[in-house]
SEFI-385262 format. One line per field, with one value per residue (C-alpha): residue number from 1; residue in one letter; x, y, z. Coordinates in steps of 0.25 Angstrom, whole numbers, plus 5000, padded with zeros to 4 digits. Layout:
// SEFI-385262
vovo	c(NUM/...)
roke	c(a/...)
c1	c(X/...)
c2	c(Y/...)
c3	c(Z/...)
//
This chain:
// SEFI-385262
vovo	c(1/2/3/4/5/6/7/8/9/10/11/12/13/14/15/16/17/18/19/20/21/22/23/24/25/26/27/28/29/30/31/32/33/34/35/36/37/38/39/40/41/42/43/44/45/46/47/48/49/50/51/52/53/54/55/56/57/58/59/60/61/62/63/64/65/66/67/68/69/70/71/72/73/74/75/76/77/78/79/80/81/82/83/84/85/86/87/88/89/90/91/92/93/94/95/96/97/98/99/100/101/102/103/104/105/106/107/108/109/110/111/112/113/114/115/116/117/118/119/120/121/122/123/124/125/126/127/128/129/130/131/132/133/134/135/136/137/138/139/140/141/142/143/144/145/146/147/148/149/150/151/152/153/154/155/156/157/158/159/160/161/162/163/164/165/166/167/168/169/170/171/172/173/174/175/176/177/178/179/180/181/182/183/184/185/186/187/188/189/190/191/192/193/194/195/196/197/198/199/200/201/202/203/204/205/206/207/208/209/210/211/212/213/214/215/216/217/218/219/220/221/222/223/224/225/226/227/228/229/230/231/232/233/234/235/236/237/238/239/240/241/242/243/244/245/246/247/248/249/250/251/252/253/254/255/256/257/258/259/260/261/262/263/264/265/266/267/268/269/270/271/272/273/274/275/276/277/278/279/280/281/282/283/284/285/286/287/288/289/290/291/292/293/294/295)
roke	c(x/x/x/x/x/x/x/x/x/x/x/x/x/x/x/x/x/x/x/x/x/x/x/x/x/x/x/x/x/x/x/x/x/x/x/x/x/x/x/x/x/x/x/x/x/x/x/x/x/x/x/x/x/x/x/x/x/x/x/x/x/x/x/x/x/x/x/x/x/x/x/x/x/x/x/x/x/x/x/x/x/x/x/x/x/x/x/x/x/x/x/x/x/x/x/x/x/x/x/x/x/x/x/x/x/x/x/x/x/x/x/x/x/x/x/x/x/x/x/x/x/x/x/x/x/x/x/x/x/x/x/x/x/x/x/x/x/x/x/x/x/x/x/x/x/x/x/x/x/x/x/x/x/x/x/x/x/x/x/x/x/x/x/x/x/x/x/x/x/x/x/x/x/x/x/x/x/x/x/x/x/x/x/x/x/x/x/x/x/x/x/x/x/x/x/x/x/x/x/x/x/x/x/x/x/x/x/x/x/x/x/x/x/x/x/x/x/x/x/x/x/x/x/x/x/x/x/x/x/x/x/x/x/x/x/x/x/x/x/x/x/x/x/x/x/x/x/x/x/x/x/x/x/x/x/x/x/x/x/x/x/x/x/x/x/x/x/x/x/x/x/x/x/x/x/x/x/x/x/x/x/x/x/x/x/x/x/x/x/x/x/x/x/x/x)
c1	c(4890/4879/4875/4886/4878/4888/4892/4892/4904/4907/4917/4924/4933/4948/4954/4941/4951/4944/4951/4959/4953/4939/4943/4950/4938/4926/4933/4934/4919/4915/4924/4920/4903/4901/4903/4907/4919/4925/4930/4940/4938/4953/4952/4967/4979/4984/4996/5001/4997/5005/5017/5029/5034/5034/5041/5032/5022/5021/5012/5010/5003/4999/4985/4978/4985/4980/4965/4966/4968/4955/4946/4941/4944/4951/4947/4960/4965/4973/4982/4995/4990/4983/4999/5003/4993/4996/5011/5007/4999/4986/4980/4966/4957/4960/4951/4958/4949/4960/4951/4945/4930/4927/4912/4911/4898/4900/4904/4919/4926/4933/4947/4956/4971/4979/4992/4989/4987/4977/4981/4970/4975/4971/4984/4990/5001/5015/5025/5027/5036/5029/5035/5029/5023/5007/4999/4995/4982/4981/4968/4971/4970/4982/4994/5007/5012/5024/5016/5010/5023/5027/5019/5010/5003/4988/4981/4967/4963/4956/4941/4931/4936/4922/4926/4938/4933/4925/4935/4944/4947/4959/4975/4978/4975/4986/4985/4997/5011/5022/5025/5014/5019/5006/5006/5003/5006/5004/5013/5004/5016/5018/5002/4997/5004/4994/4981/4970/4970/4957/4961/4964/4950/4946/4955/4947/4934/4936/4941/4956/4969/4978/4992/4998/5010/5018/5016/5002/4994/4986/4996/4996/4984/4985/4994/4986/4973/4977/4971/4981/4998/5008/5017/5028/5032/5022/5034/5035/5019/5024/5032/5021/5010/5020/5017/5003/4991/4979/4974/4983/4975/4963/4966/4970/4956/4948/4955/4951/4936/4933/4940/4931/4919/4922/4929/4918/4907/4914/4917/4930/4924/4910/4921/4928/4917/4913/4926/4925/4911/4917/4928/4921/4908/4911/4926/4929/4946/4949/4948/4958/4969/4981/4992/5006/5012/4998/4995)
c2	c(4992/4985/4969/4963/4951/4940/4945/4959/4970/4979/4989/4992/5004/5001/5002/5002/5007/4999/4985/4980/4965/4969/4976/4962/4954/4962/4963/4948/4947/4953/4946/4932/4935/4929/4935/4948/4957/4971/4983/4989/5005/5010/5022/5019/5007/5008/5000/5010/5022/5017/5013/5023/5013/5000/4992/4995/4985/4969/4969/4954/4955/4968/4968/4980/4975/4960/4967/4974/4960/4955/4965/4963/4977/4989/5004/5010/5024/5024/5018/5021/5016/5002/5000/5000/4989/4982/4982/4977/4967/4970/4965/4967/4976/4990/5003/5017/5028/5038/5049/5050/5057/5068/5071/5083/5095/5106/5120/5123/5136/5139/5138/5150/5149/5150/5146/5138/5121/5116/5102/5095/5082/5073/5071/5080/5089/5088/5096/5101/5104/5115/5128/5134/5147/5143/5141/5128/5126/5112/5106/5097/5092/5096/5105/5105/5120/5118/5115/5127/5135/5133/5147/5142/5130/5133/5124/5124/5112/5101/5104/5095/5091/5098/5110/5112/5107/5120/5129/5126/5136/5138/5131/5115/5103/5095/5081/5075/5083/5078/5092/5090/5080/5073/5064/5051/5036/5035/5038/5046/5052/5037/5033/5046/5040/5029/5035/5045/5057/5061/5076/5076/5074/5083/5094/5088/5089/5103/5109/5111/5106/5097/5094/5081/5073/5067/5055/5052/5045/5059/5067/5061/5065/5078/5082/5074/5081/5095/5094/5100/5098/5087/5093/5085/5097/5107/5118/5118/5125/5139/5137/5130/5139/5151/5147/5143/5152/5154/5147/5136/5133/5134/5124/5115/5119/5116/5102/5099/5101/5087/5081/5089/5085/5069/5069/5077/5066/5052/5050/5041/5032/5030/5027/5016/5009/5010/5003/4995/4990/4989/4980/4970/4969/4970/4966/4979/4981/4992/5002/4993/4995/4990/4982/4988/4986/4979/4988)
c3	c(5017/5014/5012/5003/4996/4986/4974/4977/4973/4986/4987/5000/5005/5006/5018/5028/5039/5051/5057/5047/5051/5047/5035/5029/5036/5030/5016/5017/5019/5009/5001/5006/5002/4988/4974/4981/4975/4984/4979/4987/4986/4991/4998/5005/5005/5018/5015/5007/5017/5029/5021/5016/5005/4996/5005/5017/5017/5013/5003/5003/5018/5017/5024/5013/5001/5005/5009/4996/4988/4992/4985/4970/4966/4971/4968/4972/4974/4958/4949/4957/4969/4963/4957/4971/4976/4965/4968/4982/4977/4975/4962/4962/4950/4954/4950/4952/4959/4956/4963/4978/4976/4984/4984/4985/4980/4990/4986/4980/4976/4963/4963/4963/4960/4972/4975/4988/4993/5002/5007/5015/5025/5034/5042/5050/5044/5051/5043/5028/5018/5011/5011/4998/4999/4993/5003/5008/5016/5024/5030/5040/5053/5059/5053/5061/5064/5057/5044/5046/5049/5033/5031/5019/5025/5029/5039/5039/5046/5043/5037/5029/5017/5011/5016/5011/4997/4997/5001/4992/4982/4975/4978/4975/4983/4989/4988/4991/4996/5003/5009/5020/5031/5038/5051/5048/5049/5034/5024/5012/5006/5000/5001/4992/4980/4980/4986/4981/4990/4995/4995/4981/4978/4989/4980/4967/4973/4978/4964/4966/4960/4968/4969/4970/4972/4961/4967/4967/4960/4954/4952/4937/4936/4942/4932/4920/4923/4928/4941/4950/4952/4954/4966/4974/4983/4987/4989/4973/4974/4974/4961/4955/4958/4954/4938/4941/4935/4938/4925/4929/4941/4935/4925/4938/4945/4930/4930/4942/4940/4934/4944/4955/4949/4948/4962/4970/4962/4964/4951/4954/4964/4954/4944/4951/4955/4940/4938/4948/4943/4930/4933/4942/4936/4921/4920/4916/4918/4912/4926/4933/4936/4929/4936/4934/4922/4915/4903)
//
């Protein structure tokens, strides 16, 4: 970071996952120099991520909520997830990103239709519920045997998330699925309703459709831009890709295309900051986000 002089508009990452004491003190310097405003850039609310409900947490003392509060401007994750901080209290001018960019410009592969799911983690996987018969390929760390024992799961281990981008050439994405059990102390089950998954842009970037849960933020737009599929239980794939074409697919992979070219070239972080630059240097509000139940 380079010298902040008074008046200046700086935009910090949000968390910054070192002490919490310096975090609160270094967001309080800069807060305390002259005529300065600060952006929070939310990559993560960890608030939400080590909780498994509403009741879970006091949002009146809750030490990221209250952190949050200071800033002039938040560009958060989406819409779903800047309703929830406003329901625990947060009222500052929100901007959505609704997208992760992955840059991306290395080689890809054309998409062929095949009935199969590639799901790439970063926790290890501990058991799973999936029994369907399409093939499922993990890259992972670490995959217990008795995931492996279900007779369609594929472990690959874990690669560079590059790499796999250019091997990818045909099947769907998985972003969010609550048939993979991963080890953990934080709940993302509850937290991926709010957040914007990283693998999901890593699917975009490399071409190929994705499936979500229903109760995500994107599965709305998923389903509105044709982009990949809404499914709650990955058993129910073999039925769905039993009436699936190849033209179908393709349609899916066609759809995707726009979406590739703005995640792999940031288009959705240069946009927020657009917005952002809009809203606090020329009063623009039309790119905030509106409080619940404000028309």
């Amino acid at each position: 970071m380079g010298v902040i002089q008074p008046g200046d508009l700086v935009v910090v990452q949000f968390p910054m996952w070192t002490h919490l004491n310096f975090q609160a003190e270094f967001f309080d310097t800069i807060k305390g120099i002259e005529g300065v405003r600060m952006v929070a850039l939310l990559h993560d609310i960890p608030t939400w991520m080590f909780t498994k409900g509403e009741e879970e947490y006091d949002r009146a003392n809750d030490f990221w909520l209250n952190q949050l509060k200071k800033f002039d401007l938040l560009i958060v994750a989406n819409e779903k997830g800047a309703h929830k901080l406003q329901d625990d209290g947060v009222h500052v001018p929100m901007i959505p990103m609704q997208f992760w960019d992955y840059f991306y410009q290395g080689p890809r592969q054309e998409k062929q239709f095949k009935k199969q799911l590639y799901y790439v983690g970063g926790r290890d996987i501990i058991d799973t519920t999936y029994r369907a018969s399409a093939p499922l390929y993990i890259y992972d760390r670490h995959v217990e045997q008795k995931v492996l024992e279900s007779g369609s799961v594929t472990w690959l281990g874990r690669q560079p998330s590059d790499e796999i981008i250019s091997r990818l050439d045909g099947g769907f994405g998985v972003v969010v699925t609550e048939n993979l059990i991963e080890k953990s102390n934080m709940n993302f089950v509850y937290y991926n309703q709010f957040n914007n998954p990283t693998k999901l842009s890593m699917y975009l970037a490399a071409g190929l459709p994705v499936i979500v849960s229903s109760k995500t933020y994107h599965a709305s737009l998923v389903k509105e831009h044709g982009i990949g599929l809404v499914v709650d239980d990955l058993n129910e794939i073999d039925q769905i890709f039993s009436s699936m074409t190849v033209a179908d697919y393709q349609k899916l992979v066609d759809n995707v295309k726009p979406w590739q070219e703005a995640i792999s070239n940031g288009f959705f972080i240069q946009r927020a900051l657009f917005a952002m630059l809009r809203a606090l240097e020329l009063g623009f509000s039309d790119d905030l986000i509106k409080e619940k139940g404000v028309e």
